[in-house]
C-alpha positions as CSV (number, residue, x, y, z in Angstrom):
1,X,47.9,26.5,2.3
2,X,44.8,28.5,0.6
3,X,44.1,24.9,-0.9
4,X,44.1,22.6,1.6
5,X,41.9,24.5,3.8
6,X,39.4,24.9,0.6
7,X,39.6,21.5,0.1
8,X,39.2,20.4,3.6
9,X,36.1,22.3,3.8
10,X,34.7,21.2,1.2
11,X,35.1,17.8,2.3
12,X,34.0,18.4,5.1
13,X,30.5,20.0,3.8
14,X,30.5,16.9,1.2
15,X,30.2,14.3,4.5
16,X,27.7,16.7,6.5
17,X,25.7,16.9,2.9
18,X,25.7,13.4,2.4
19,X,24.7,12.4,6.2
20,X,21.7,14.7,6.0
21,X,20.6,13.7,2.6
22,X,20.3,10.0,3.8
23,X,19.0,11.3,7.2
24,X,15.9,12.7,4.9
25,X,15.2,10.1,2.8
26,X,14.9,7.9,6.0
27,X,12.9,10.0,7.4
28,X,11.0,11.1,4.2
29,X,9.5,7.6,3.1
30,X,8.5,7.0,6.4
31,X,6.9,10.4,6.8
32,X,5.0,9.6,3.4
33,X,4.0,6.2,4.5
34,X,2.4,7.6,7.5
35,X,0.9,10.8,5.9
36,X,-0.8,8.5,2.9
37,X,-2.5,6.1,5.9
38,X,-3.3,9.0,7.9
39,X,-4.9,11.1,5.3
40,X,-5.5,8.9,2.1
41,X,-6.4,5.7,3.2
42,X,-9.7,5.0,3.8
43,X,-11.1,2.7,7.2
44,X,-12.2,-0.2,5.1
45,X,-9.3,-0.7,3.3
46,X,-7.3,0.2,6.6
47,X,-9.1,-3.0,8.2
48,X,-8.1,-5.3,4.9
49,X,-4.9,-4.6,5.5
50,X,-4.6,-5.4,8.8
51,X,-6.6,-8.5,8.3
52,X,-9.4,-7.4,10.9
53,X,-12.6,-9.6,9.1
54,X,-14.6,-8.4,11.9
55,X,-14.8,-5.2,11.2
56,X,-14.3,-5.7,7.2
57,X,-17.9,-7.5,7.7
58,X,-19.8,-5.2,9.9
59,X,-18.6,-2.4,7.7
60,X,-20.0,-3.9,4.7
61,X,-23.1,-4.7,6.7
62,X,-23.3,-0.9,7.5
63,X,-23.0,-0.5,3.9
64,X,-19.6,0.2,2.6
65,X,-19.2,0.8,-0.9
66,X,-17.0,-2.8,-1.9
67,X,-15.5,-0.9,-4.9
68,X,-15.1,2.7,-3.6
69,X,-11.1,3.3,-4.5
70,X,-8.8,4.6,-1.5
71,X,-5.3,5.7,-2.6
72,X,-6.6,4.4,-6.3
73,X,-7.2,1.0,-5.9
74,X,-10.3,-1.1,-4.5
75,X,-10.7,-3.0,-1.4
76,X,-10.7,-6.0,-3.1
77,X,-7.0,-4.9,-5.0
78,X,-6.1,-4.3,-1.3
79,X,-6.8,-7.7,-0.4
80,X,-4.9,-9.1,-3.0
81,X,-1.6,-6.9,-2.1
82,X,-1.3,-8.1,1.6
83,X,-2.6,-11.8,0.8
84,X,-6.1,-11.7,2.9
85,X,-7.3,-14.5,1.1
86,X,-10.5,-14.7,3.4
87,X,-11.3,-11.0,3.5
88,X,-11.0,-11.5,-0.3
89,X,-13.6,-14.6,-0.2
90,X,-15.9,-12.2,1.9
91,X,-15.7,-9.1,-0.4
92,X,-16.7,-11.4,-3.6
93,X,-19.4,-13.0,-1.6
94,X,-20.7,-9.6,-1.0
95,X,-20.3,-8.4,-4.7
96,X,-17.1,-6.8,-4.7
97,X,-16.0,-6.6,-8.9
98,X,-13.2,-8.0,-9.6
99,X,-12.7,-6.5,-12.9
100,X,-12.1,-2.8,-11.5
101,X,-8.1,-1.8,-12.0
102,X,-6.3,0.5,-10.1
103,X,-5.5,3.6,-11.2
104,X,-2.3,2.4,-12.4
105,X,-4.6,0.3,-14.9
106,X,-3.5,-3.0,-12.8
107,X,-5.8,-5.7,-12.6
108,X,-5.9,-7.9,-9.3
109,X,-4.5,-10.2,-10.6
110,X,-1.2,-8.7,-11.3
111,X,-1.5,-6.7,-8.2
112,X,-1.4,-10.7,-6.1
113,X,1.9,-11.7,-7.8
114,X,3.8,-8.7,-7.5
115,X,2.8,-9.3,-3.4
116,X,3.5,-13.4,-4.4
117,X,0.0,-13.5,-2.7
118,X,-0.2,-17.6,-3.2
119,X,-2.9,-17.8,-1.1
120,X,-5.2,-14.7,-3.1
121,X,-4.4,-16.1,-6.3
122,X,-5.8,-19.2,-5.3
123,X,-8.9,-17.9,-4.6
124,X,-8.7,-16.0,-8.0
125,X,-8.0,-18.9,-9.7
126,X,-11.2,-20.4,-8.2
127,X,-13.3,-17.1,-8.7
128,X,-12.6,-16.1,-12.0
């Protein structure tokens, strides 16, 4: 009798274990995302990313630094990651380098087909 009550509460602690853990990794990478674009990520690259060129333009007219890196990589990088192919265009005209790598030691290049960025790698086969 000793056993099956042992072995029924452990069960039962291995199902409330395993709900919770997955409950926390839910909420965990959500929770990171939003803490790395709340705290990390700078304006500019915040305005890449959502493909506002609007803004991406008067901030480089109030003279944002085009290779200033936010959460290691460079605006340009960001470009290339969420396939803005005409912020991209923008941030060259205005002298963005190219060259830079993020911190991972990525070059833009790579950073566009990981994201299958057609459109960016166009661009970057036109640029480089």
């Amino acid at each position: 009798m000793k056993k099956t009550i042992l072995t029924a509460v452990a069960f039962c602690m291995l199902l409330v274990t395993d709900a919770v853990a997955k409950n926390e990794t839910s909420n965990t990478n959500a929770d990171v995302t939003e803490l790395i674009v709340k705290k990390e990520l700078s304006t500019f690259c915040k305005a890449i990313m959502k493909g506002d060129i609007n803004t991406v333009e008067r901030l480089i007219e109030l003279g944002e630094d085009l290779n200033a890196k936010s959460l290691g990589m460079t605006p340009a990088i960001f470009a290339a990651r969420y396939n803005k192919a005409e912020i991209l265009e923008v941030l060259i005209s205005n002298g963005a380098d190219l060259t830079l790598k993020c911190n991972k030691g990525w070059t833009i290049v790579k950073h566009a087909k990981l994201s299958n960025a057609k459109e960016v790698l166009e661009v970057l086969k036109n640029t480089v």
